[in-house]
C-alpha positions as CSV (number, residue, x, y, z in Angstrom):
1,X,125.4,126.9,3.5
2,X,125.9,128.4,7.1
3,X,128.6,127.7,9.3
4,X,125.3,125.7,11.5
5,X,124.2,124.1,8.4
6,X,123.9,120.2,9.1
7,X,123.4,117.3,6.2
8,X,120.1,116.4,5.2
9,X,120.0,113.0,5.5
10,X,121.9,111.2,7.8
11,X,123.6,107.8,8.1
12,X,121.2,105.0,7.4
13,X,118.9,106.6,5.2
14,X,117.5,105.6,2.3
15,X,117.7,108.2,-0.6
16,X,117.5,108.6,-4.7
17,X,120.0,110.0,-6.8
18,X,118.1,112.8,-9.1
19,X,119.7,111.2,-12.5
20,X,118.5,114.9,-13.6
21,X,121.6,116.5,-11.9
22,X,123.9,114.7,-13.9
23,X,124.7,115.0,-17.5
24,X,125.8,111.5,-18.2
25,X,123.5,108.3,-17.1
26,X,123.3,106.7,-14.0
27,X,121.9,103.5,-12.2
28,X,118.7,104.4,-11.0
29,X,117.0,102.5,-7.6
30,X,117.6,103.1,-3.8
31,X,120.3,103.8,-1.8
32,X,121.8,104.1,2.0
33,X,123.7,107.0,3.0
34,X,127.2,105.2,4.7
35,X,129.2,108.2,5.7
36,X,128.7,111.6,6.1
37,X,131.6,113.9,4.1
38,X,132.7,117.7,4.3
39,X,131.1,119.8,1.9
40,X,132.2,121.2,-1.5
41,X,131.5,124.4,-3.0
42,X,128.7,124.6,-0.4
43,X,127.1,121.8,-0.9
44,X,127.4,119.1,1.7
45,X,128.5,115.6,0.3
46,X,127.8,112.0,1.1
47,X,129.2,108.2,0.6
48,X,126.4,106.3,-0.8
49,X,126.1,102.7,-1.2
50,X,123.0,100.8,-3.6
51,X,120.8,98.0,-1.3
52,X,122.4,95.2,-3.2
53,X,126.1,96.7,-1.8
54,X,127.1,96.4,-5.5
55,X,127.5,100.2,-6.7
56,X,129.6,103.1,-4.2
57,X,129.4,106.4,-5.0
58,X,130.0,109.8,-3.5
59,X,127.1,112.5,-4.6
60,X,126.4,115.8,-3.4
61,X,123.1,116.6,-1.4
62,X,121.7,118.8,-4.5
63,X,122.0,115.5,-6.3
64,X,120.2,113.4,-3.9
65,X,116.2,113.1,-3.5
């Protein structure tokens, strides 16, 4: 990451979670990106809620698709 990188996907948009990236399981379906967070380790990171509001989760934009 560059010191101009920007985030992918801004607030508002829809995105996956690529259940791939992650060694233990996790809810599939849709998602809207709430917040916008500071990267880690060079990799940007987002506040992600499911459509149905039930499920919060913070994920990092290698993880989301």
């Amino acid at each position: 990451m560059s010191s101009g990188s920007r985030h992918k996907f801004k607030i508002g948009c829809k995105v996956r979670i690529d259940r791939s990236a992650f060694g233990a399981p996790l809810e599939a379906g849709m998602f809207e990106v709430t917040r916008l967070l500071p990267a880690a380790n060079g990799d940007f990171q987002y506040r992600i809620r499911s459509l149905d509001g039930r499920i919060q989760r913070v994920v990092l934009e290698s993880c989301l698709l």
